[in-house]
C-alpha positions as a LaTeX table, in Angstrom:
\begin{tabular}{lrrr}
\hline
Residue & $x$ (\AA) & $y$ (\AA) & $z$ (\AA) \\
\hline
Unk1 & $-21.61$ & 29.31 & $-1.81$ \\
Unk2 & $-21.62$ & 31.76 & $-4.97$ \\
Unk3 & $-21.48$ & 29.75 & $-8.29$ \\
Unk4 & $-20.67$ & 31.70 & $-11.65$ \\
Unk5 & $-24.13$ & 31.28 & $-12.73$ \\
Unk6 & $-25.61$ & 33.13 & $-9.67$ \\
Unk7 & $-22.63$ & 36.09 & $-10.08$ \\
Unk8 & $-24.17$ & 36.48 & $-13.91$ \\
Unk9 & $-27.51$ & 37.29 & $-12.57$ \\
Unk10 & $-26.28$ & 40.18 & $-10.58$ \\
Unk11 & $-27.03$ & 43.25 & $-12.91$ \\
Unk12 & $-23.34$ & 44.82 & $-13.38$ \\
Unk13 & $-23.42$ & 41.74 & $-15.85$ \\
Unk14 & $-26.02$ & 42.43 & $-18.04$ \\
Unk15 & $-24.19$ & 43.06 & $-21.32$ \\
Unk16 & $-21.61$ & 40.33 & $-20.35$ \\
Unk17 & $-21.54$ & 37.17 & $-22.85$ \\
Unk18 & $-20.91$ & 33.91 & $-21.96$ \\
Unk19 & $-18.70$ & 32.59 & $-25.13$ \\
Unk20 & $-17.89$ & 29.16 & $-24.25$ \\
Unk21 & $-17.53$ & 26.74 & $-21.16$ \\
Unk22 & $-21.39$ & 26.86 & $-20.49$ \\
Unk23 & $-21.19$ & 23.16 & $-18.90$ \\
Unk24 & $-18.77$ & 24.99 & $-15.90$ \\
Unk25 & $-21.24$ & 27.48 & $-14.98$ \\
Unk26 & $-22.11$ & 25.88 & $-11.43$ \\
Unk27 & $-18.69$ & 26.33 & $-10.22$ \\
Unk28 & $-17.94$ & 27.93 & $-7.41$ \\
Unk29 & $-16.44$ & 31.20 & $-6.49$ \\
Unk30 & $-14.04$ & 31.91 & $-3.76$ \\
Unk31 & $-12.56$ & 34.48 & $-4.60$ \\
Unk32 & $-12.18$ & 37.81 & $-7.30$ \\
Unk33 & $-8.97$ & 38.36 & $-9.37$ \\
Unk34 & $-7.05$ & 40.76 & $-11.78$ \\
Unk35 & $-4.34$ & 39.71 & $-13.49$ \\
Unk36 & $-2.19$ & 40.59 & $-16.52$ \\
Unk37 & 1.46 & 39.30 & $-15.32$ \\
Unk38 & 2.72 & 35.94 & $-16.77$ \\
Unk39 & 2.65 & 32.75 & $-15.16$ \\
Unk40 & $-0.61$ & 33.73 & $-13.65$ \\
Unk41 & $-1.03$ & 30.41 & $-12.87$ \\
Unk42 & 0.98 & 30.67 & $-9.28$ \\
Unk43 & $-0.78$ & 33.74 & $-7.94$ \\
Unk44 & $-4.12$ & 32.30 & $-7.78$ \\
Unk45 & $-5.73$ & 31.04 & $-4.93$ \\
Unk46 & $-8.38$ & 28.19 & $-6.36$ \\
Unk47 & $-11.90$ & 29.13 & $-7.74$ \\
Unk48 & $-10.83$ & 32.22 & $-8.76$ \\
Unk49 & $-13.01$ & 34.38 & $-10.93$ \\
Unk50 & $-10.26$ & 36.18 & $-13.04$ \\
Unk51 & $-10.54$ & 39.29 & $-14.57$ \\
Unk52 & $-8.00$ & 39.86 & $-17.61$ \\
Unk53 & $-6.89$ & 41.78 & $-21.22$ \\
Unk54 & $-5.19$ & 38.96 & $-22.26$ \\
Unk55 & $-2.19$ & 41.35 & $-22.16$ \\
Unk56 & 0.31 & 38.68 & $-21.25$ \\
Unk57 & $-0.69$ & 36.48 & $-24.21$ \\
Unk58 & $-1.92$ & 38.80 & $-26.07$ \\
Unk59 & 0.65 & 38.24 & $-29.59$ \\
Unk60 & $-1.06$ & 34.55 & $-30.25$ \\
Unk61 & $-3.94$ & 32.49 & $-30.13$ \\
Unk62 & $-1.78$ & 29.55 & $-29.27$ \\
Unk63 & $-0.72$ & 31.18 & $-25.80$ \\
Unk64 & $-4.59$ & 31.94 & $-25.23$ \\
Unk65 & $-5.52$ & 28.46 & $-25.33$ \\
Unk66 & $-2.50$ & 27.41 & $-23.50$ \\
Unk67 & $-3.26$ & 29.83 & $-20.91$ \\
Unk68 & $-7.21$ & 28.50 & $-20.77$ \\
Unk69 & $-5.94$ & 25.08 & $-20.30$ \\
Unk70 & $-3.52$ & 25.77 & $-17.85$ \\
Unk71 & $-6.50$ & 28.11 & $-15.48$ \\
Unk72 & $-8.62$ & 25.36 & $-16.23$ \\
Unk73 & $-8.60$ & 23.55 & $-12.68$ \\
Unk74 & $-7.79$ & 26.12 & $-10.64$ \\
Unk75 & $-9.93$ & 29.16 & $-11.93$ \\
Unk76 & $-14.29$ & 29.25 & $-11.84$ \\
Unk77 & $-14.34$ & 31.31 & $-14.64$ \\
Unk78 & $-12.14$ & 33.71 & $-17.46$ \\
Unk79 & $-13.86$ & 36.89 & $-17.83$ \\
Unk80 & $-11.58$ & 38.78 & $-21.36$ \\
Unk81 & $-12.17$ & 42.74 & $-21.56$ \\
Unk82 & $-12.05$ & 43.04 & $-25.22$ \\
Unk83 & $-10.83$ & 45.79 & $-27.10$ \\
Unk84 & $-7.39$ & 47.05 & $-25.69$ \\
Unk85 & $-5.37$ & 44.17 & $-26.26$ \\
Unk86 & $-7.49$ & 41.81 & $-28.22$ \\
Unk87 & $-10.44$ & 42.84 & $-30.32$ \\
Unk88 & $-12.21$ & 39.38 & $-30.19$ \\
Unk89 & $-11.70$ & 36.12 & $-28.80$ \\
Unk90 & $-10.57$ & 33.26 & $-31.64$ \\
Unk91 & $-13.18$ & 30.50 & $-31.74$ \\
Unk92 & $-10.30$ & 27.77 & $-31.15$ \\
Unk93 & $-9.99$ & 29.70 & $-27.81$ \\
Unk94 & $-13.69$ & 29.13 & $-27.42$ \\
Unk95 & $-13.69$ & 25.75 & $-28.31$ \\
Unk96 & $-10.63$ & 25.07 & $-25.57$ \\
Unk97 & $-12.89$ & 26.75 & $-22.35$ \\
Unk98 & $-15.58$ & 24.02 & $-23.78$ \\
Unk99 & $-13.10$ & 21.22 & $-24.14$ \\
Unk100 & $-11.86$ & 22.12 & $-20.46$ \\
Unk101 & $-15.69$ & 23.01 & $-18.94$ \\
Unk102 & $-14.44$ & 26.90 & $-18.20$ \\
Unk103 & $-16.61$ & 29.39 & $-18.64$ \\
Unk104 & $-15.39$ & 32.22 & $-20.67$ \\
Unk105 & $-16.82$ & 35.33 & $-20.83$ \\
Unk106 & $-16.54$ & 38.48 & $-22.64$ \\
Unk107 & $-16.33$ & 41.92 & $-20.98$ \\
Unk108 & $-17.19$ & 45.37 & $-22.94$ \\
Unk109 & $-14.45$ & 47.62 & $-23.22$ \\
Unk110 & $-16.77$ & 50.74 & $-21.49$ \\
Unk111 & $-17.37$ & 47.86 & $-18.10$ \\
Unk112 & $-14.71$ & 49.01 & $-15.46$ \\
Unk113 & $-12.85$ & 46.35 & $-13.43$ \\
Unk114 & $-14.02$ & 48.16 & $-10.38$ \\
Unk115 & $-17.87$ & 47.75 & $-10.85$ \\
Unk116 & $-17.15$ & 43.88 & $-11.32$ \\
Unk117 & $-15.08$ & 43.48 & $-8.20$ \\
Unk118 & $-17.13$ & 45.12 & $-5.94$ \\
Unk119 & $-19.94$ & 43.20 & $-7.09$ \\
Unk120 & $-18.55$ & 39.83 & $-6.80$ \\
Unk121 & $-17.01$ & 40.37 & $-3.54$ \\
Unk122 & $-19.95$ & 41.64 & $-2.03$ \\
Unk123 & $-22.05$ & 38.16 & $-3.41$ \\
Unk124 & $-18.64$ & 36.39 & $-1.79$ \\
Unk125 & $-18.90$ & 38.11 & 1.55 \\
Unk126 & $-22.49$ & 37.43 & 1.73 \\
Unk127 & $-22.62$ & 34.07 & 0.50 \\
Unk128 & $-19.25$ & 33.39 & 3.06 \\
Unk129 & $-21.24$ & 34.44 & 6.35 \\
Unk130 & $-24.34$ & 32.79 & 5.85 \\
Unk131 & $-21.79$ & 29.52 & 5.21 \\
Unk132 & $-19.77$ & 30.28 & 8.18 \\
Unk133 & $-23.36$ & 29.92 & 10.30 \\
Unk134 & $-24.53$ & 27.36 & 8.60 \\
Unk135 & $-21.72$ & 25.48 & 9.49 \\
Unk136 & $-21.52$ & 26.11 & 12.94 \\
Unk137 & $-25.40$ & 25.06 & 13.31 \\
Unk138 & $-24.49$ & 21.63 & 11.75 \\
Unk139 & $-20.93$ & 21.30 & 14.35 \\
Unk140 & $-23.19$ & 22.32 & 17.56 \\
Unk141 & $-25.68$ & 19.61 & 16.47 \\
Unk142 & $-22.59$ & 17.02 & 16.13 \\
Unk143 & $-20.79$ & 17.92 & 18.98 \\
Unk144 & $-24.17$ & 18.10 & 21.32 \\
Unk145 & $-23.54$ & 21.23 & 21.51 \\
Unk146 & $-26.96$ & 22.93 & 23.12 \\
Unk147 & $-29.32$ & 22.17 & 25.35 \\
Unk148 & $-32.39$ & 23.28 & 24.15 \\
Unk149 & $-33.71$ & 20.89 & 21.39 \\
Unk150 & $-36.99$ & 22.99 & 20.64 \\
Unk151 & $-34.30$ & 26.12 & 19.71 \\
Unk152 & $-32.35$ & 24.00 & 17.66 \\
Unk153 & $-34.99$ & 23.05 & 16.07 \\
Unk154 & $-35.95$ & 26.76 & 15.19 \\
Unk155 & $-32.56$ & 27.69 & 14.32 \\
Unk156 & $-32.47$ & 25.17 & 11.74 \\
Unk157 & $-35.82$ & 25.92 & 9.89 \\
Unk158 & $-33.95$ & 28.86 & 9.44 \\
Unk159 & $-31.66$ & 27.10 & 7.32 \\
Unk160 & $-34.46$ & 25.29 & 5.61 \\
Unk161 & $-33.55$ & 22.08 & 7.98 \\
Unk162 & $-36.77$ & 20.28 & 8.76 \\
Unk163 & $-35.20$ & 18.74 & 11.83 \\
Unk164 & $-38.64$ & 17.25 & 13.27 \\
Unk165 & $-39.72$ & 15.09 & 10.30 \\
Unk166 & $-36.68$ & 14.12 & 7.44 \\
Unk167 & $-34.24$ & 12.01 & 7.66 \\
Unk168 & $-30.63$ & 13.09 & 7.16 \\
Unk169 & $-27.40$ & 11.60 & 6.22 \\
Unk170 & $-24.18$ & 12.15 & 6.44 \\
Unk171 & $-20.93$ & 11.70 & 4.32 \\
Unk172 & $-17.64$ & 12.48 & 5.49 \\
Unk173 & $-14.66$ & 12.80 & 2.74 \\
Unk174 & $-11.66$ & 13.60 & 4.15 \\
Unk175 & $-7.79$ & 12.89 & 4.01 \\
Unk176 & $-6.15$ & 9.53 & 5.55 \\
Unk177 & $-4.94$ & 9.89 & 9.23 \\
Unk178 & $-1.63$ & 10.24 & 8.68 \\
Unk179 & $-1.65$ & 11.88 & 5.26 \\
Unk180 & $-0.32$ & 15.23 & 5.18 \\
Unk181 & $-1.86$ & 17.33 & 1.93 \\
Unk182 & $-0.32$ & 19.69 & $-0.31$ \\
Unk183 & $-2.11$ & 23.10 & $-0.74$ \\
Unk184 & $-3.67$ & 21.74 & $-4.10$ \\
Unk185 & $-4.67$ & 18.94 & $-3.20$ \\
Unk186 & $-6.78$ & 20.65 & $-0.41$ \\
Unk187 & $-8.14$ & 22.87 & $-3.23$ \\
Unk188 & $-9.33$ & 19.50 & $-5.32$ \\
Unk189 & $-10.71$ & 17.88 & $-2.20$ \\
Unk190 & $-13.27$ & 20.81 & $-1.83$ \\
Unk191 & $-13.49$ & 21.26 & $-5.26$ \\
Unk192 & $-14.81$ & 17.43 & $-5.58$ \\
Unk193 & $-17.39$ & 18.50 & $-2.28$ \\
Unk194 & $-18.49$ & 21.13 & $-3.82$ \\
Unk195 & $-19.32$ & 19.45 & $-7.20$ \\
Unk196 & $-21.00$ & 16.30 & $-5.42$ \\
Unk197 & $-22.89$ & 18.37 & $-2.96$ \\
Unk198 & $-24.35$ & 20.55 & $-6.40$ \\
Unk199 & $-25.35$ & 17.25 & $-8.08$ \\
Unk200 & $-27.00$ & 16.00 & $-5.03$ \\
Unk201 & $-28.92$ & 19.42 & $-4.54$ \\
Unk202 & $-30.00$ & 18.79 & $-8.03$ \\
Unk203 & $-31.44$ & 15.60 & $-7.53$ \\
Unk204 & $-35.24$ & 15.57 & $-6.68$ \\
Unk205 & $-35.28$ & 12.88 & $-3.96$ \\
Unk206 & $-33.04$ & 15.33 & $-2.06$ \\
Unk207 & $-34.30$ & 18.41 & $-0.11$ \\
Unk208 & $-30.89$ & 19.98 & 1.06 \\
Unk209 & $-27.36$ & 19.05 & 1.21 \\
Unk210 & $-24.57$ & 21.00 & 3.25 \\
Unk211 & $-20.98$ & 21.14 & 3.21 \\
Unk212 & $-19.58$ & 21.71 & 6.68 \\
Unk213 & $-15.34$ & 22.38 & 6.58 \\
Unk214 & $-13.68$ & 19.13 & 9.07 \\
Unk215 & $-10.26$ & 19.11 & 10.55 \\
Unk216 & $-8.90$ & 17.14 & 7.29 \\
Unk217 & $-11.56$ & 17.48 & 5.19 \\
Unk218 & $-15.51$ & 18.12 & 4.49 \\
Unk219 & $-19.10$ & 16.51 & 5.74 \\
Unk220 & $-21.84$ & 16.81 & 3.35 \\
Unk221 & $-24.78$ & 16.49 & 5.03 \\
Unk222 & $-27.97$ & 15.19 & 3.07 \\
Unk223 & $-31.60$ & 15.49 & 3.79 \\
Unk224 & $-34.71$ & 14.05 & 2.61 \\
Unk225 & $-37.83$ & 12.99 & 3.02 \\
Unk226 & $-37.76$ & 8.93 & 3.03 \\
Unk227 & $-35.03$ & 6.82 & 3.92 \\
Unk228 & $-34.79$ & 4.72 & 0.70 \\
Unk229 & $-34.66$ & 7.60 & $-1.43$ \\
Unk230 & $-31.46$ & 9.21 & 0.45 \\
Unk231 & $-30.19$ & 5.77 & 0.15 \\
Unk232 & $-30.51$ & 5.33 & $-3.78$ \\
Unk233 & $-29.38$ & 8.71 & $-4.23$ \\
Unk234 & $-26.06$ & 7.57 & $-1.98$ \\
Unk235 & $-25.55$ & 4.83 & $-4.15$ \\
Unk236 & $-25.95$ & 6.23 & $-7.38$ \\
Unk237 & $-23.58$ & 10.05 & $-6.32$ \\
Unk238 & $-21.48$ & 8.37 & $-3.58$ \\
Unk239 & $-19.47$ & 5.71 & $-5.26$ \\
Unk240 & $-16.14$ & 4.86 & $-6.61$ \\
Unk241 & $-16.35$ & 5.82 & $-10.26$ \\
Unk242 & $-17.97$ & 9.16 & $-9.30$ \\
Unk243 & $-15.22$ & 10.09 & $-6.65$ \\
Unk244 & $-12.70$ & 8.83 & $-9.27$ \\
Unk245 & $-13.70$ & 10.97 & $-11.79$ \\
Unk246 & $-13.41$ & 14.29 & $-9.58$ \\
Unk247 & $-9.99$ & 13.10 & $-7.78$ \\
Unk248 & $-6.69$ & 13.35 & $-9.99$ \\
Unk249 & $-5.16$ & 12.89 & $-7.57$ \\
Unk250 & $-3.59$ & 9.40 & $-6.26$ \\
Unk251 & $-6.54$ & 8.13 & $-4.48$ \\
Unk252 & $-5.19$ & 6.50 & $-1.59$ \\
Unk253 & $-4.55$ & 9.69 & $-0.05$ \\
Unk254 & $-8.25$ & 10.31 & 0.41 \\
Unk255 & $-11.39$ & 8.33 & 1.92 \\
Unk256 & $-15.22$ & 8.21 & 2.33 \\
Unk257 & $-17.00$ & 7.38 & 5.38 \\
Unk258 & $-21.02$ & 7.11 & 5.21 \\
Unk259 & $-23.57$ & 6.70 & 8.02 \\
Unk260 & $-26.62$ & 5.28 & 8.04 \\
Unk261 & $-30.13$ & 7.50 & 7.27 \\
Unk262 & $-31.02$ & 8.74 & 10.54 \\
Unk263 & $-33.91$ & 11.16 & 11.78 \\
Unk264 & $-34.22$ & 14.61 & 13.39 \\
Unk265 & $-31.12$ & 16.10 & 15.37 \\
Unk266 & $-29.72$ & 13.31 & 17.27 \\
Unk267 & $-29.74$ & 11.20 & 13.68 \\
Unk268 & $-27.75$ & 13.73 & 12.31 \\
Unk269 & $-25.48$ & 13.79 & 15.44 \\
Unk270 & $-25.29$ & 9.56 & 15.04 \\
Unk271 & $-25.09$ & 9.47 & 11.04 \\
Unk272 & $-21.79$ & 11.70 & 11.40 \\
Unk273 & $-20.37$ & 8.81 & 14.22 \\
Unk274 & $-21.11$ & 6.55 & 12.36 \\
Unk275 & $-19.60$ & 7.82 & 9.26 \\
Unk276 & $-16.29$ & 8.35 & 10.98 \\
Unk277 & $-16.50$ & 4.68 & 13.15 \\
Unk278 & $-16.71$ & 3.33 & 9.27 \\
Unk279 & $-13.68$ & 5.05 & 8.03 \\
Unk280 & $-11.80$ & 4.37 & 11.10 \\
Unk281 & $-12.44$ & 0.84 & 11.45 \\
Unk282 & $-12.55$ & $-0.05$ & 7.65 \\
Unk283 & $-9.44$ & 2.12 & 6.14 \\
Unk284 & $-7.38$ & $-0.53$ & 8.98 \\
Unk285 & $-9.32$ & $-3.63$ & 8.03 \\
Unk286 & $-9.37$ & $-2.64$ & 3.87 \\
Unk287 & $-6.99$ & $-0.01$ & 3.38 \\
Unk288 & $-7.45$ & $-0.29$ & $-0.20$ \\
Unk289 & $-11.09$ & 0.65 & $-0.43$ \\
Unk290 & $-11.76$ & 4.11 & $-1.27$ \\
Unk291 & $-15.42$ & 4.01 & 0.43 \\
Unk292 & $-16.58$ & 3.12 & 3.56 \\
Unk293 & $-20.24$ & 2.06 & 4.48 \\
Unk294 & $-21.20$ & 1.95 & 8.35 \\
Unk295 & $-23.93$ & $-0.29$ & 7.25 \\
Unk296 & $-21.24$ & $-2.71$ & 5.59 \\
Unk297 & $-19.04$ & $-2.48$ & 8.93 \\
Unk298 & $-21.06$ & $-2.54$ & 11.47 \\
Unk299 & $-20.14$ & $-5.56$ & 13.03 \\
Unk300 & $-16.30$ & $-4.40$ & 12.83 \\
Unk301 & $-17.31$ & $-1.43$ & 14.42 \\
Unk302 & $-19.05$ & $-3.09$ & 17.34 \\
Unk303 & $-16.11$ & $-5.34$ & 17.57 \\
Unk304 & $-13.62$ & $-2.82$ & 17.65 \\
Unk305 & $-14.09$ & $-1.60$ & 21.27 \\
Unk306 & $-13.52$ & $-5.94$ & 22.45 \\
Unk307 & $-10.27$ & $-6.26$ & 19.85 \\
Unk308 & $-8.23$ & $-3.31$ & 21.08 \\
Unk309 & $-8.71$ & $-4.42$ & 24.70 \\
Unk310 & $-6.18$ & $-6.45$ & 26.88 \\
Unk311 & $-8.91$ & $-9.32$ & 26.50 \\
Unk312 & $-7.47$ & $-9.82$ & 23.01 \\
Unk313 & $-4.24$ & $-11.75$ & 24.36 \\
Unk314 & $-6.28$ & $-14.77$ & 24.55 \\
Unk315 & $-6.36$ & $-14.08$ & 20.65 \\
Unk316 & $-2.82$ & $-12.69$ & 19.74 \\
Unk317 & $-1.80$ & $-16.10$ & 21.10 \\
Unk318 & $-3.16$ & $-18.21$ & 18.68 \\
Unk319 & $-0.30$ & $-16.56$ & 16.59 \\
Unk320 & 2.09 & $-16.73$ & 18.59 \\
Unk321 & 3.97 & $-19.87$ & 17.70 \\
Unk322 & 4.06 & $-18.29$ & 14.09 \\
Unk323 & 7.07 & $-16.93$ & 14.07 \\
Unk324 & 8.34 & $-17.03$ & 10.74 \\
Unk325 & 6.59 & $-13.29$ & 9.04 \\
Unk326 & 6.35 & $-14.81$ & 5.70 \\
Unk327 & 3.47 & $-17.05$ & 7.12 \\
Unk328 & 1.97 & $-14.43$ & 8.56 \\
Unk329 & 1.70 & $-12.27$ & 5.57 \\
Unk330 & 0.64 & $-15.27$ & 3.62 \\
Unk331 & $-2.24$ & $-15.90$ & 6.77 \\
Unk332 & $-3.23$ & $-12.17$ & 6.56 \\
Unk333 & $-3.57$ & $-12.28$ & 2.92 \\
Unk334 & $-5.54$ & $-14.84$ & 2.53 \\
Unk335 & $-8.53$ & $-13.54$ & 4.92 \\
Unk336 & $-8.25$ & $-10.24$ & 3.14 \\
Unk337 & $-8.42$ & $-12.66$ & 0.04 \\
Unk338 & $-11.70$ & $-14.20$ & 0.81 \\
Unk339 & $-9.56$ & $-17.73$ & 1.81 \\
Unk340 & $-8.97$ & $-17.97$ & $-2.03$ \\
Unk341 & $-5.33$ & $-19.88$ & $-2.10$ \\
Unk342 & $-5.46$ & $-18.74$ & $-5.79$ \\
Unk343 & $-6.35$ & $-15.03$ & $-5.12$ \\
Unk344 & $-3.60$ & $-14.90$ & $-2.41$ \\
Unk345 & $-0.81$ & $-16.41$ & $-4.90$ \\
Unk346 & $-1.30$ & $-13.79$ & $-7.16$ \\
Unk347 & $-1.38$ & $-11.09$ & $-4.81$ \\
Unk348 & 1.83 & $-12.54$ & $-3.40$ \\
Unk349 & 3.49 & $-13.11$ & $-6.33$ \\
Unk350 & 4.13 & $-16.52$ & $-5.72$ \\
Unk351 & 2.66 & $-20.36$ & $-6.59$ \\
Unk352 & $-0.63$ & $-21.56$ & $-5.60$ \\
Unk353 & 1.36 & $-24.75$ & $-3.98$ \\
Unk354 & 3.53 & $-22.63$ & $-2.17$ \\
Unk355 & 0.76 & $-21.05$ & 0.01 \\
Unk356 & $-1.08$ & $-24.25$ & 0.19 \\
Unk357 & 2.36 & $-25.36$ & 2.18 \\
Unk358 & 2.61 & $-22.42$ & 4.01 \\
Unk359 & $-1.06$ & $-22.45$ & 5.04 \\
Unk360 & $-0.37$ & $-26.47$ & 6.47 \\
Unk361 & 2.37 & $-25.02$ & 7.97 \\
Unk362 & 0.60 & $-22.49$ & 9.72 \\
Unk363 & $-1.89$ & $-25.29$ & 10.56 \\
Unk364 & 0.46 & $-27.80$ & 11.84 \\
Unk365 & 2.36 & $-24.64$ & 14.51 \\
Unk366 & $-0.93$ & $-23.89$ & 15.79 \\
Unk367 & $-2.69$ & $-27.26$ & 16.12 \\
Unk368 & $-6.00$ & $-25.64$ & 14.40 \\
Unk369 & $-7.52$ & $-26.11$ & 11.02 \\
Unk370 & $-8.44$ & $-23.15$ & 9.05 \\
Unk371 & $-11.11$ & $-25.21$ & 7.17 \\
Unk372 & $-12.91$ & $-25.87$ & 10.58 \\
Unk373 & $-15.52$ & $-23.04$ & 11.16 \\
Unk374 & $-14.40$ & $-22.30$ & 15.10 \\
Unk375 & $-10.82$ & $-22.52$ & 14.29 \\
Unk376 & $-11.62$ & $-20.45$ & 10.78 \\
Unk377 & $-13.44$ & $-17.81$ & 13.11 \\
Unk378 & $-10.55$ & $-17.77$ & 15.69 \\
Unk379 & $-7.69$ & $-17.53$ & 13.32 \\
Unk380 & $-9.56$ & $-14.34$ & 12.07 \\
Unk381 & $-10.28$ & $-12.18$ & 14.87 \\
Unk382 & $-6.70$ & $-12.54$ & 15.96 \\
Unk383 & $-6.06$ & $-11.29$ & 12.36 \\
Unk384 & $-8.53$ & $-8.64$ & 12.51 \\
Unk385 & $-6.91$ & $-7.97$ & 16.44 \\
Unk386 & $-3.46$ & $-7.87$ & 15.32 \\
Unk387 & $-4.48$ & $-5.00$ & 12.11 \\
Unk388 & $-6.18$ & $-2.83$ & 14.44 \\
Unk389 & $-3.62$ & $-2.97$ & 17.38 \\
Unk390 & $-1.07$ & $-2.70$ & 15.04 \\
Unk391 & $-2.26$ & 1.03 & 14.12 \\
Unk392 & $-2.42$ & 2.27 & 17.77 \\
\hline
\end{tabular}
């Protein structure tokens, strides 16, 4: 996809300045805008690259900034044709693009609208195609989706894919199941893609990484050359604090499932299962985790298939004679606690003596011992049975 910096090499830009907001100038573009109404705000679409006078601030410098702020996390870019409305842009509008990471450039008065339009939508269009392949290479490959592997092969080298030797893998960031998303927040979710997958292209020990559009979200697909270096990479990029610091918005709405490094087109095919097994199986287990690592869950994973069967009465029995649901939620804490009686008061808001009684309790209804390793191990896979049936 188009970024501003690629747009400013095109040559209908060649006496256009960049004033401020240099930091922004990988963002993407989506789309090409004039405006001059006010409120412009509500007519944009995200990653807009807007074309404006200023006209509808155009009395104060106070508006400007306002209005710079405001564009800030919706538009890619500000481009100001100087000289009708304002004759130069103040420098404490300057210094709010580079506060906010906007760039903000400066038209000549003699530049028509027109030229720049055509321009940038013709980079868009171009830029939008090869995408639109690109991602339905990657979908065939992860939906087995061909028959010939020696094509596949030769349609990806077209892509720069080096399907017969690297290793590949895949990260899936999408909305929770049930979650419903506003309009923006689909906008921030691909802007936060589209920011990780340029970092990760910029990272050495990375040869390619591709965003491919999911049902409720995106899959960026990394390649390399040696396992261990995608993995570093994953850990450094693919983490809490750097999600965190791209999401505004209330982060339970969103997760991240990764796979495990893989090789050549049925490792890409497998690192994408895997990276939706993890988020499956872990957002029910440890709902308030942001991330999911197959390589962390594997075990769940494997035991997912066994504790959604009808073979799991033999565990939903054990809790059986617990009637009362207080015990239960105190039981079900403390796994997801570690067994930590202190952890679990605090989570419930309650005395560590009172879940010391209500774990005896527990004990004494069931005739097992939670501090004997087989009755430990039983109590807890009709615990980790009763989460995931619960969510069928």
């Amino acid at each position: 996809m188009a970024n501003v910096k690629d747009l400013l090499s095109l040559p209908v830009f060649k006496n256009v300045q960049v004033l401020a907001g240099k930091s922004g100038l990988d963002r993407n573009v989506e789309h090409v805008t004039v405006m001059e109404v006010p409120d412009i705000k509500r007519w944009l679409k995200g990653n807009d690259f807007l074309l404006t006078s200023f006209y509808s601030v155009r009395k104060g410098t106070e508006e400007q900034c306002h209005l710079i702020e405001e564009l800030s996390d919706i538009c890619c870019c500000v481009a100001v044709k100087t000289g009708q409305y304002v004759d130069k842009i103040p420098e404490e509008v300057k210094e709010k693009a580079d506060q906010c990471n906007l760039p903000l450039l400066e038209i000549p008065f003699h530049l028509s609208y027109i030229d720049i339009l055509i321009n940038v939508m013709d980079q868009i269009f171009q830029e939008e195609n090869t995408s639109s392949i690109l991602g339905k290479y990657v979908k065939d490959i992860l939906y087995d989706n061909y028959t010939d592997k020696v094509l596949m092969e030769e349609r990806g080298h077209l892509f720069g894919f080096d399907v017969d030797h690297d290793c590949f893998a895949a990260v899936n960031i999408c909305f929770r199941k049930h979650y419903i998303p506003t309009e923006q927040e689909r906008k921030a979710l691909r802007f936060l893609c589209q920011t990780l997958q340029h970092r990760l292209r910029d990272e050495p020990k990375i040869t390619g990484c591709y965003m491919v559009k999911l049902d409720k979200g995106f899959l960026l697909l990394m390649e390399g050359k040696l396992e261990e270096e995608i993995e570093s990479v994953i850990k450094h990029y693919i983490c809490e604090d750097e999600l965190n610091e791209f999401w505004k918005q209330e982060r339970m709405r969103m997760l991240c499932g990764i796979g495990t490094v893989e090789r050549g087109l049925n490792g890409i095919r497998d690192s994408y299962s895997m990276a939706f097994k993890a988020m499956n199986v872990g957002s029910m287990l440890y709902r308030d985790r942001l991330i999911y690592r197959y390589k962390e869950l594997q075990l769940f994973c494997e035991l997912e298939k066994f504790l959604r069967s009808s073979e799991t009465d033999m565990l939903t029995d054990i809790l059986k004679p617990i009637r009362n649901p207080e015990l239960l939620e105190t039981l079900y804490m403390y796994f997801e606690c570690g067994n930590s009686t202190e952890l679990t008061a605090q989570k419930l808001y309650t005395h560590k003596n009172t879940i010391k009684y209500r774990l005896n309790r527990i004990q004494e209804l069931t005739g097992m011992n939670l501090k004997k390793p087989d009755d430990n191990f039983q109590f807890y896979l009709a615990f980790l049975a009763n989460k995931l049936n619960s969510e069928k």
